[in-house]
C-alpha positions as CSV (number, residue, x, y, z in Angstrom):
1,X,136.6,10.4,120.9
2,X,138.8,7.8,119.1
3,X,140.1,4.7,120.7
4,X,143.0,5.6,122.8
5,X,145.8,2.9,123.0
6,X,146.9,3.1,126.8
7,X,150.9,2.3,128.1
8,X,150.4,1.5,131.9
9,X,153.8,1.1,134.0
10,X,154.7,0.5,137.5
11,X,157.7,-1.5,138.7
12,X,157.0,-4.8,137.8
13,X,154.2,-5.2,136.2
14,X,151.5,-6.4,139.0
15,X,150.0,-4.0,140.5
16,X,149.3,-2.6,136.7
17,X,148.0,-5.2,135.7
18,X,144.9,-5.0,138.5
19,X,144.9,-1.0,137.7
20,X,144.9,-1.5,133.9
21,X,142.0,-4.3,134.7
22,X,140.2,-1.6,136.7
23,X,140.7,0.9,134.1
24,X,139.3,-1.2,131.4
25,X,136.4,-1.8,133.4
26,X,135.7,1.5,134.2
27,X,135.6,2.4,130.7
28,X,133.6,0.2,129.3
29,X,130.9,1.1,131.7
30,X,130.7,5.0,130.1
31,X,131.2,3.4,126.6
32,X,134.6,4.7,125.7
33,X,137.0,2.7,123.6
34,X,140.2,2.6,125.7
35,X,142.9,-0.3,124.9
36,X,145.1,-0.5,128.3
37,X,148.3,-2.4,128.7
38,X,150.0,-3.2,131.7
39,X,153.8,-3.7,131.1
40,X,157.0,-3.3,133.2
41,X,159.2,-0.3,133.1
42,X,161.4,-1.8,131.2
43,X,159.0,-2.0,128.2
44,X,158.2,1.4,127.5
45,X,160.5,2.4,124.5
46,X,159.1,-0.9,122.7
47,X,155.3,0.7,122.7
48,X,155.9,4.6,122.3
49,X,155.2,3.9,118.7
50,X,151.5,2.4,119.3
51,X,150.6,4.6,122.2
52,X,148.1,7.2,122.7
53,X,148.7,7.8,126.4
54,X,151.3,6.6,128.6
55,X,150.5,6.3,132.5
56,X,153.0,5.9,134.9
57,X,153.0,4.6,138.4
58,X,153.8,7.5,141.1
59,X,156.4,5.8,142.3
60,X,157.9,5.9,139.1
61,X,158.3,10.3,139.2
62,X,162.0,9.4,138.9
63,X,162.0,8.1,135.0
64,X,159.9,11.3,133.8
65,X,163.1,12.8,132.3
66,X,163.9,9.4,130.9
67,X,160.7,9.4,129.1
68,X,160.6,12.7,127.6
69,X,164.2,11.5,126.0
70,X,161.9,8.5,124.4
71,X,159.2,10.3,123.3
72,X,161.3,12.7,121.5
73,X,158.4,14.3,118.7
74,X,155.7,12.1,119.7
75,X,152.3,13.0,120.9
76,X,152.1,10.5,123.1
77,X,150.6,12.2,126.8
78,X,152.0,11.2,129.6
79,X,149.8,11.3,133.1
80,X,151.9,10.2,136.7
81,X,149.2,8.9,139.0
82,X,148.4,10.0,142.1
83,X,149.3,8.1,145.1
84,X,145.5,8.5,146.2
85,X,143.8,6.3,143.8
86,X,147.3,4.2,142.8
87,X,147.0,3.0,146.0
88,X,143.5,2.2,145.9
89,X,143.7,0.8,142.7
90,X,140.4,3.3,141.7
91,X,139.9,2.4,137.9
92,X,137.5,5.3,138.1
93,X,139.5,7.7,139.5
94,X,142.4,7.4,137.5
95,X,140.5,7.3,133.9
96,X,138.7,10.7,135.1
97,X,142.4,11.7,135.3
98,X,143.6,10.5,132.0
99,X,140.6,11.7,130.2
100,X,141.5,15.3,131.0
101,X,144.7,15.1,129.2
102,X,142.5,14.6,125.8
C-alpha cells in the first residue's frame, strides 16, 4: 500500500488532534505509512488537493453534501466515524475503518 495522506476534521480541531495522534500511533505499530492531519472544518477545501482520505467527525454528518460539492472529480474517500470509537478516541478502531475504504 502507498502512503496515504489523511484529512481529519471535527469541530474545532481538538478532539482531532488526540484522534489523529491515536491514529498515527496505531499505524505505525502494523507498519503502514499513514500521514494524518487534524484540522478544523473550516480547512478542508484548502487540503482536498493533497489528500488521500478525508475523515470526518460524526458529528459532522451534516457537511457530507458540502463535501461531495468540494471534491468534485477527486478520488479523495471520505469515511464519517462512528460515534463508538469517536467517542473513545480508539486509534485502532477507526484505522481498521479507514483501511477498508482502500
Amino acid at each position: 500500500m502507498k502512503k496515504l495522506n489523511v484529512l481529519l476534521v471535527c469541530g474545532s480541531g481538538a478532539s482531532s488532534g488526540f484522534m489523529a495522534s491515536n491514529v498515527r500511533k496505531a499505524a505505525t505499530g502494523r507498519n503502514l505509512e499513514i500521514s494524518i492531519k487534524a484540522r478544523g472544518e473550516a480547512e478542508i477545501e484548502n487540503y482536498m488537493d493533497e489528500i488521500d482520505a478525508l475523515m470526518i467527525g460524526p458529528h459532522l454528518a451534516y457537511i457530507l453534501d458540502e463535501i461531495e460539492d468540494y471534491l468534485q472529480d477527486r478520488p479523495v474517500k471520505v469515511l464519517l466515524m462512528k460515534p463508538e470509537y469517536y467517542s473513545t478516541l480508539n486509534g485502532e478502531a477507526a484505522l481498521d475503518d479507514l483501511l477498508t475504504l482502500f
